[in-house]
C-alpha positions, 0 to 999 in steps of 0.5 A, a space after each residue: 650467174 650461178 654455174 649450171 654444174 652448181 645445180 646439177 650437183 645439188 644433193 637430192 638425197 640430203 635434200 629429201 632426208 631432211 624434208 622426211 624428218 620436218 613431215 614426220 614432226 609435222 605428224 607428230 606437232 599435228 597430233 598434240 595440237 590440232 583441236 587443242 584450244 590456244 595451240 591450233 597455231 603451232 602448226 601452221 607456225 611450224 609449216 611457215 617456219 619450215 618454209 622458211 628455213 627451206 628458203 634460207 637453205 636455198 639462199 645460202 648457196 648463193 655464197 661459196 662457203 669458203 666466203 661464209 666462213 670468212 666472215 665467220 668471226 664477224 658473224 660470231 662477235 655479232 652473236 656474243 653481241 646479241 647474248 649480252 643484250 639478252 643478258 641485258 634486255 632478254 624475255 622469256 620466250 613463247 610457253 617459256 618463262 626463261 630469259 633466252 630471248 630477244 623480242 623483236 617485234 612479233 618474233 621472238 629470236 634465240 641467238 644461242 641456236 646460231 651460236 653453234 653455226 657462227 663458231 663453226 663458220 669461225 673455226 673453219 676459217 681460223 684453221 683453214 692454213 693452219 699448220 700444229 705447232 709440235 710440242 705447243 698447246 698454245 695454239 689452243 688458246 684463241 680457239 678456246 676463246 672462240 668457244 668458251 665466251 659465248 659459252 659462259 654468256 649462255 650459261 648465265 641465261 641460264 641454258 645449260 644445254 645449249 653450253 653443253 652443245 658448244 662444247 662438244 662440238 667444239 672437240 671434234 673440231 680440235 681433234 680434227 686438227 691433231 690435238 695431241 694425246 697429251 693434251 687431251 689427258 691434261 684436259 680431262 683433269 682439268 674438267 674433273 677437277 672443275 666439277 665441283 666447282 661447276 656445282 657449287 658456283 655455276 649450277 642454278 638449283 633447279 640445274 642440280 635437281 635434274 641432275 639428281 632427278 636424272 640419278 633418281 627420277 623417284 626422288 620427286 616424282 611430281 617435281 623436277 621427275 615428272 618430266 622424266 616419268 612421264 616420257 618414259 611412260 609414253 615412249 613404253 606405252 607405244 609398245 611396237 606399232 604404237 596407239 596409232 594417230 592422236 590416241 596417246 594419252 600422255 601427249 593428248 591428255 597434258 600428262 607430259 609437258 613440253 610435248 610439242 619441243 623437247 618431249 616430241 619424240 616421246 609423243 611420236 613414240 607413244 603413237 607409232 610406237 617403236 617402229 616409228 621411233 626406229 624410223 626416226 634414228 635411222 633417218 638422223 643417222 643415214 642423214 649423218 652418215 651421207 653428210 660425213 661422207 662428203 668429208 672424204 671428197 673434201 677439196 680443203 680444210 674449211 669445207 671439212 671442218 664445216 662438215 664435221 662441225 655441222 654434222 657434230 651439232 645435228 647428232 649432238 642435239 639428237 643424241 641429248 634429245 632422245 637421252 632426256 626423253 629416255 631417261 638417259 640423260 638429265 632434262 637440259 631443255 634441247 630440241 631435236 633438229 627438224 622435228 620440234 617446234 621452234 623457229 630459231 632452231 628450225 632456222 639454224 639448222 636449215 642455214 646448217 643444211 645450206 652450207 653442206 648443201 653449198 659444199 657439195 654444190 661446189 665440190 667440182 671446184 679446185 679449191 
């Protein structure tokens, strides 16, 4: 039986924030598919999906979070397991033709989106008595691993987004734990250094042409700049209170393509217009904002790390989202939490959603 005090210390307000951004790309989903032949499904599919997620949020309090990341690497080798097997028997998923998938009956499953949770989860576990070594950086060396292998079995999908994402979540994490000045420097060489060859070997075409596009989105206005072109021409064309409910041209009318996953936000904007993409921002930063604020009664080292690597992943994949819908970043094909379609990403980030909920459940607990 779970204690009466894990109850009263549910965290409504996370509770409720989270629920307000899934309404609101419901609004949005709803807007681009219903009466659209062959997508009145997505919907429906999105609101299962949420329900979902809503469920394995509430299951996942049932297991103290210092138990969660125990099994971290456990749960992290299953999922560099599943990467080979996409490399091996991978498909394109729904409305993408990309080998990022494994079709398991009807579903089709993304063991990428859960790759940001397990090394978190595994992290938090690895660091949980660590103590820094002074004036030795090899401790960095089974971490890196940690993030660097899946990371390589998700460029070769490719999925260069994703990659990215593991990445940059992987740094708050090792800053947290004092990563020297030093090192950090030495690290920033090394990945300058490596750009070159990151273009030349690692780089698939159509990768470098959204990079340049990014530069230049001119370049090639009906090739790899139309995406970029007419996001922006949707989210401008909002103006401040938008076209107003299912009266955008851009989403309605197929200009912009993907406008139910990565490019939603540029729908949403196109019809509420600036006030609604504010509300949007500010939802995703009180939601940052609040979960970071539990770190400060943080009872040990792995619920912070947690905190800090769940809250890194959300805001990660916000500020690339809404980079690439704006221009302002290449299109690297990331959704934004909550808010697009899809049910690996819908599912991992509620399983992400779960685990802050359990911390702060638990947070009466000595240790």
């Amino acid at each position: 039986m779970l204690d009466q005090r894990f109850f009263a210390n549910i965290d409504w307000t996370l509770c409720l924030l989270v629920l307000l951004i899934s309404s609101l790309g419901l609004i949005a989903l709803s807007s681009v598919t219903v009466g659209s032949p062959g997508r009145e499904d997505y919907l429906i599919q999105q609101i299962y999906r949420i329900i979902a997620g809503v469920g394995v949020a509430i299951l996942t309090q049932f297991i103290n979070y210092r138990l969660w990341a125990r099994f971290g690497f456990i749960m992290h080798m299953l999922v560099i397991i599943l990467l080979i097997l996409v490399l091996l028997y991978g498909t394109g998923g729904p409305g993408s033709p990309v080998q990022r998938w494994l079709h398991v009956g009807p579903f089709f499953f993304q063991p990428s989106e859960f790759s940001k949770f397990t090394l978190v989860l595994a992290l938090a576990h690895h660091f949980r008595d660590f103590e820094k070594p002074k004036g030795n950086w090899l401790w960095m060396i089974w971490p890196f691993a940690l993030m660097a292998i899946p990371v390589v079995l998700i460029i070769k999908q490719p999925d260069l987004g994703t990659a990215l994402l593991l990445i940059i979540v992987f740094l708050p994490i090792i800053f947290l734990m004092g990563i020297s000045l030093k090192t950090i420097i030495i690290m920033g060489i090394i990945s300058l250094a490596s750009l070159p060859v990151i273009w030349i070997f690692v780089l698939k075409t159509y990768q470098k042409g959204r990079i340049l596009t990014f530069l230049n989105p001119e370049r090639d206005p009906l090739g790899s700049g139309y995406h970029i072109i007419q996001s922006k021409i949707a989210i401008g064309s909002g103006r401040v209170f938008g076209k107003g409910f299912g009266e955008g041209t851009q989403g309605q009318l197929n200009f912009l393509p993907a406008h139910h996953t990565d490019f939603i936000f540029s729908v949403f904007s196109e019809e509420w217009g600036f006030v609604g993409a504010i509300l949007v921002l500010v939802l995703f930063l009180i939601l940052a904002l609040w979960s970071l604020a539990e770190v400060l009664n943080s009872k040990n080292r792995v619920s912070a790390i947690l905190i800090t690597g769940i809250v890194a992943i959300i805001i990660t994949h916000v500020l690339i989202n809404i980079g690439m819908a704006t221009g302002l970043m290449p299109v690297v094909g990331v959704p934004l939490p909550f808010f697009s379609y899809g049910g690996s990403s819908m599912i991992s980030m509620m399983f992400g959603i779960g685990l802050l909920l359990n911390i702060r459940m638990r947070r009466f607990e000595k240790r």
